[in-house]
C-alpha positions as CSV (number, residue, x, y, z in Angstrom):
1,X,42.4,107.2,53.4
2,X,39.2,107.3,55.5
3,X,37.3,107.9,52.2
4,X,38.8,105.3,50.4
5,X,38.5,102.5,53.6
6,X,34.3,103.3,53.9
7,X,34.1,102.6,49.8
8,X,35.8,99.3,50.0
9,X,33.7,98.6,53.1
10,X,30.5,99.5,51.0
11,X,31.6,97.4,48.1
12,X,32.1,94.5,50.4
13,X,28.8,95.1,51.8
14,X,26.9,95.0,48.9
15,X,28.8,91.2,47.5
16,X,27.5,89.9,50.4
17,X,24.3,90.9,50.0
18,X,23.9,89.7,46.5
19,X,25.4,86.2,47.3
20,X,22.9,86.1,49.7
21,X,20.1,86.7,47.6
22,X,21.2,84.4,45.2
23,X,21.6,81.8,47.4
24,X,17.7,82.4,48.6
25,X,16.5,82.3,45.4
26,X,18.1,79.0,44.1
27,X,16.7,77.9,47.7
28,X,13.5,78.8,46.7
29,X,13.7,77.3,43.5
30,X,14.0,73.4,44.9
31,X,11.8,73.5,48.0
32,X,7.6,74.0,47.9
33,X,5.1,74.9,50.8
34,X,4.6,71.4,51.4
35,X,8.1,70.5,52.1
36,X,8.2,67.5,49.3
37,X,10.5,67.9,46.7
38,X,9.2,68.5,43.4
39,X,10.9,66.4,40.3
40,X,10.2,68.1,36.7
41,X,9.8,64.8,35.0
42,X,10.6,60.7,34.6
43,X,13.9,59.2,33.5
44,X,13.9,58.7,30.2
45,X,13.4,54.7,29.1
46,X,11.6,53.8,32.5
47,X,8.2,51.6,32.5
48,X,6.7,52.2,35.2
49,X,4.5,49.2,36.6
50,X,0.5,48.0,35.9
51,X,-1.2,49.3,39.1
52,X,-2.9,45.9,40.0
53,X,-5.5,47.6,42.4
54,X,-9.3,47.0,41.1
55,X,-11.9,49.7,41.5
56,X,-15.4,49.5,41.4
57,X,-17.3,51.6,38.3
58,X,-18.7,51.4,34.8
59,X,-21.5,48.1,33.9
60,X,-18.6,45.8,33.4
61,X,-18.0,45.5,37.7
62,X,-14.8,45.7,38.9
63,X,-12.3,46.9,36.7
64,X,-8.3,47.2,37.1
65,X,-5.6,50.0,36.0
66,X,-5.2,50.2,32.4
67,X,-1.4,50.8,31.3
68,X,-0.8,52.2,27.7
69,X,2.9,53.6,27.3
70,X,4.2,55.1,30.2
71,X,0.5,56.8,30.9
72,X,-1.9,55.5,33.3
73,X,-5.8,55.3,33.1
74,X,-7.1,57.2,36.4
75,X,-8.2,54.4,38.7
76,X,-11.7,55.9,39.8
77,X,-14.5,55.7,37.7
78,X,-15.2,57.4,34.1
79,X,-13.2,56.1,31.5
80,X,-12.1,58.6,28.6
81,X,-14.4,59.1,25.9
82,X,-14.6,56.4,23.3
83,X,-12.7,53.9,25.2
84,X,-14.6,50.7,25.2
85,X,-14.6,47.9,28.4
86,X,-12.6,45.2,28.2
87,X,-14.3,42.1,27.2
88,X,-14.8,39.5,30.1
89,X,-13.0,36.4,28.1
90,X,-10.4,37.1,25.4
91,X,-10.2,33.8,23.0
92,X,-6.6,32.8,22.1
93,X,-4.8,33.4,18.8
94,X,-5.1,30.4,16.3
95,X,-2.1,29.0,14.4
96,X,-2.6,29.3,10.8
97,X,-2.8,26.1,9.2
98,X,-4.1,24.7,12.2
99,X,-7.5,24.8,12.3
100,X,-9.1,21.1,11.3
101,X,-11.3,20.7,8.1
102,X,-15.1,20.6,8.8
103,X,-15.2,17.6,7.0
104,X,-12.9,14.8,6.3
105,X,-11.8,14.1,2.5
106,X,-14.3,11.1,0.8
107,X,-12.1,8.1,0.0
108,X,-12.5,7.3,-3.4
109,X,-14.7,3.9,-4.0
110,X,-12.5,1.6,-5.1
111,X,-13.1,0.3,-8.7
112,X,-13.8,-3.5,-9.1
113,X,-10.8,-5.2,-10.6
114,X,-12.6,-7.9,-13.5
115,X,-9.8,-11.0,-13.9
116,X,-9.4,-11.3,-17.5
117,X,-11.2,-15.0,-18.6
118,X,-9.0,-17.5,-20.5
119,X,-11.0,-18.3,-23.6
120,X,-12.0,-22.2,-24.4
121,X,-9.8,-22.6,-26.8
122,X,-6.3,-21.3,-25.4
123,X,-2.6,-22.8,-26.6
124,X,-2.4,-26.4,-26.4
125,X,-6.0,-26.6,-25.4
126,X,-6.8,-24.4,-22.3
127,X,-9.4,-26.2,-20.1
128,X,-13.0,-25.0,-20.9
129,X,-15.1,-25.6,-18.3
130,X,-14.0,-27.0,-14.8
131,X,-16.5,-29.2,-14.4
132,X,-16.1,-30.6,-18.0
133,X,-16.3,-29.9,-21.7
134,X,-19.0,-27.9,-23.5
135,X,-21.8,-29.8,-24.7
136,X,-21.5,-28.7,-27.9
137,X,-18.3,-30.0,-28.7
138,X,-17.3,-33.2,-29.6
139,X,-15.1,-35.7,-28.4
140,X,-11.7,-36.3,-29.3
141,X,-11.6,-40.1,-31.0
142,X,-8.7,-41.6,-32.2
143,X,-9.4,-41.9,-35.2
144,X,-9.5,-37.5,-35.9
145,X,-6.4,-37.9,-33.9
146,X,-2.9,-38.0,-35.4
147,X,-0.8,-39.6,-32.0
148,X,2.5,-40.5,-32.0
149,X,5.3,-41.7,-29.6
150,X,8.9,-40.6,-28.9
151,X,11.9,-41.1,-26.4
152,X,13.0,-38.6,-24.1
153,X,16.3,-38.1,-22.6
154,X,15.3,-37.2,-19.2
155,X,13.6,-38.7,-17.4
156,X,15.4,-41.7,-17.7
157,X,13.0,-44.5,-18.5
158,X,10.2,-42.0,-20.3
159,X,8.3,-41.5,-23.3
160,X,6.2,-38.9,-24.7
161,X,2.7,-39.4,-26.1
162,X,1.4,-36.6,-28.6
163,X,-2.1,-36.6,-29.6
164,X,-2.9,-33.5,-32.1
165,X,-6.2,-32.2,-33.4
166,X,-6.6,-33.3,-37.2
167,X,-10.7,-33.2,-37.4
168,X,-11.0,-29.8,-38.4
169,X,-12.9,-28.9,-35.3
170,X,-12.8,-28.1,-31.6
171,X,-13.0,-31.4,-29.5
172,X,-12.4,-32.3,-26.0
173,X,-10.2,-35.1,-24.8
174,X,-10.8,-36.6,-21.5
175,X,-8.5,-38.0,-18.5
176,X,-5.7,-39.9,-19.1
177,X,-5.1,-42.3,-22.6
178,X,-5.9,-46.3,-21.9
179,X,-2.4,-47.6,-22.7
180,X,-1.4,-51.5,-23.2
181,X,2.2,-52.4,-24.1
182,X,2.7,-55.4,-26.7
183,X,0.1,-57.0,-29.0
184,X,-1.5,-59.3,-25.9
185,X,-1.5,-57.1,-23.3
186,X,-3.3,-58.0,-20.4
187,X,-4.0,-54.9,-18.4
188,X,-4.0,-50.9,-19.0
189,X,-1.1,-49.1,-17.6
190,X,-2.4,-47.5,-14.6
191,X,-2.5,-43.3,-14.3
192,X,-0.7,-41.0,-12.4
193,X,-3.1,-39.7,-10.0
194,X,-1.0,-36.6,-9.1
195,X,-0.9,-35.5,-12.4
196,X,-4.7,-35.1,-12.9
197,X,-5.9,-31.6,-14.0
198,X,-8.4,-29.4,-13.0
199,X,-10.6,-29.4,-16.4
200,X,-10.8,-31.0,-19.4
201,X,-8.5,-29.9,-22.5
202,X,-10.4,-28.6,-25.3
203,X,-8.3,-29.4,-28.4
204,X,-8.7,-27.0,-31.0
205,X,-7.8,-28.3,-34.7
206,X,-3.8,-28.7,-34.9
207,X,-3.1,-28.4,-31.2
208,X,-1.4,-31.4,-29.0
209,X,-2.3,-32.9,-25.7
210,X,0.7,-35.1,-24.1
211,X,1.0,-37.3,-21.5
212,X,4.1,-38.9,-20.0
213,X,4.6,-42.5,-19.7
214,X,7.2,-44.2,-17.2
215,X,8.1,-47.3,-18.7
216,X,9.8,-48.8,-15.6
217,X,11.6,-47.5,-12.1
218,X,15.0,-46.4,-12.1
219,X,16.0,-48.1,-8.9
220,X,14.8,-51.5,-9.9
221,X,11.6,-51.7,-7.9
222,X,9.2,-53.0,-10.6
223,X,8.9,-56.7,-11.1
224,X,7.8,-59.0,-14.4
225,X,10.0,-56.3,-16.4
226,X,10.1,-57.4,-20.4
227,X,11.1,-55.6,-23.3
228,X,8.0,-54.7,-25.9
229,X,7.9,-52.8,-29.2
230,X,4.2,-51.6,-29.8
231,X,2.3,-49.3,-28.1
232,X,-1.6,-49.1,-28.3
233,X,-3.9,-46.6,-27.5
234,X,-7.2,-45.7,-26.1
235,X,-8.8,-42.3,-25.7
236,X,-11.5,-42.1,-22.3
237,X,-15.1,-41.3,-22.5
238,X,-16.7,-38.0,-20.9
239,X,-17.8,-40.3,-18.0
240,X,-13.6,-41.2,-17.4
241,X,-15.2,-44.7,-17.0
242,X,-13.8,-46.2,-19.7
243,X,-12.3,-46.2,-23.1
244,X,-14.0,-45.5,-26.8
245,X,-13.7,-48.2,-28.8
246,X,-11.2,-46.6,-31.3
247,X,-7.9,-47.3,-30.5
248,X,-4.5,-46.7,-32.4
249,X,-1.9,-48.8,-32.1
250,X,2.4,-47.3,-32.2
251,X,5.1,-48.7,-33.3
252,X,7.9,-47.8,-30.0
253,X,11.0,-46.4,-31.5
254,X,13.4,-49.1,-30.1
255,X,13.1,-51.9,-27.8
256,X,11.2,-50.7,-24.7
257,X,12.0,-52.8,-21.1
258,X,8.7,-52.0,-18.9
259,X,7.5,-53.7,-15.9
260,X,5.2,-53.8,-13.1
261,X,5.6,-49.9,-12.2
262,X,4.7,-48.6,-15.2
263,X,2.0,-45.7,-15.2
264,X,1.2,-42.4,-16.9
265,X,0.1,-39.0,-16.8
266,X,-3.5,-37.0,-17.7
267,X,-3.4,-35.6,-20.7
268,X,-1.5,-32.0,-20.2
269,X,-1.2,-29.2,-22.8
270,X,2.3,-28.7,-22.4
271,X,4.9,-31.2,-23.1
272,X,7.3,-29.7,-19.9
273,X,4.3,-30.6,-17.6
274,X,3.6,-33.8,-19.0
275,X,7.3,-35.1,-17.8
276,X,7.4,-33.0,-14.8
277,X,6.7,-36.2,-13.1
């Protein structure tokens, strides 16, 4: 029994001498001489932050804490080998496409526009010159001219004069036609001012000038109204003096009442604008 007590004490002895060992050595194993406790390494995923301390070294002056990664550039003095200094102004990034051109695109010169010129001798007699006929070409006289005379429909109270081109040549015919109504007429009808065109017709052979001819006003205004049945006609001179001494005289289609209001147009070459008025 004795025997068999001091082995059991001896066993119990030695436990506790190795759980007290044990315990020393994992003691050991988290304290240091310095009594600061020593960590084996960083979390994983944490950034640690840019020290923001500047030190004095290198030719570029003071210089701050470099951060690459999770590693720090030592904050005294030498930087590894092959680094290069930090430049002292860093220019921002440009936006592609937004850098202006050097120079701004030439505008075309703009072409001159040339307005087509109406020949001399348009429809109708197109106007020549504006300040009168060519010199070269003759004047229109009655007797080259085939003229003639014709009612109208509207407007009321109107006729048409026609005066065509039969010399075989270009010729110009001036102003307005010298008309007297009946075989003693005293006086020329008088002309239409606001009818006058800006240039002379130039008649070439088988075209028509016309003028309009108000016989007498609708609303009764005219006086010393009479009925007539000839017509005769004058053609102007270049001066639009005066008449040539040609004159043809028309038979009116029916009995025509005229009186003191009376007038007509300048010659036109269109028939439309010569009762426009």
């Amino acid at each position: 029994m004795n025997r068999t007590a001091a082995r059991r004490s001896q066993i119990l002895r030695t436990a506790a001498a190795t759980l007290t060992a044990v315990a020393a050595l994992a003691l050991t194993a988290c304290t240091e001489d310095g009594g600061g406790t020593k960590t084996e390494g960083k979390a994983a995923g944490s950034v640690s932050a840019p020290d923001t301390r500047g030190t004095t070294g290198g030719p570029g002056g003071t210089e701050g804490t470099e951060e690459k990664g999770n590693s720090q550039r030592p904050a005294g003095g030498e930087r590894p080998a092959g680094a290069q200094a930090p430049s002292a102004t860093e220019s921002a990034p440009q936006t592609p496409g937004a850098q202006a051109p050097d120079t701004a695109p030439s505008t075309p010169a703009k072409a001159e526009e040339k307005k087509p010129q109406t020949p001399a001798g348009d429809r109708n007699g197109k106007a020549a010159e504006a300040a009168g006929a060519d010199a070269s070409i003759a004047d229109c006289s009655a007797l080259s001219m085939n003229m003639a005379v014709q009612t109208v429909q509207r407007p009321v109270n109107h006729l048409l004069l026609r005066a065509t081109n039969e010399s075989g040549a270009p010729c110009a015919i001036y102003g307005y036609p010298y008309l007297g109504f009946g075989d003693e007429a005293q006086s020329t009808v008088v002309p239409l001012e606001a009818s006058k065109p800006q240039s002379v017709l130039v008649l070439q052979p088988g075209e028509t000038a016309y003028a309009g001819i108000m016989t007498s006003s609708a609303d009764g205004s005219g006086s010393e109204g009479h009925d007539e049945d000839s017509l005769t006609v004058y053609l102007s001179n270049a001066q639009q003096d005066g008449s040539l001494d040609e004159e043809t005289t028309l038979k009116l289609p029916q009995s025509t009442y005229v009186d003191s209001s009376a007038w007509v147009t300048y010659w036109q070459s269109d028939a439309e604008d010569a009762l426009s008025w």
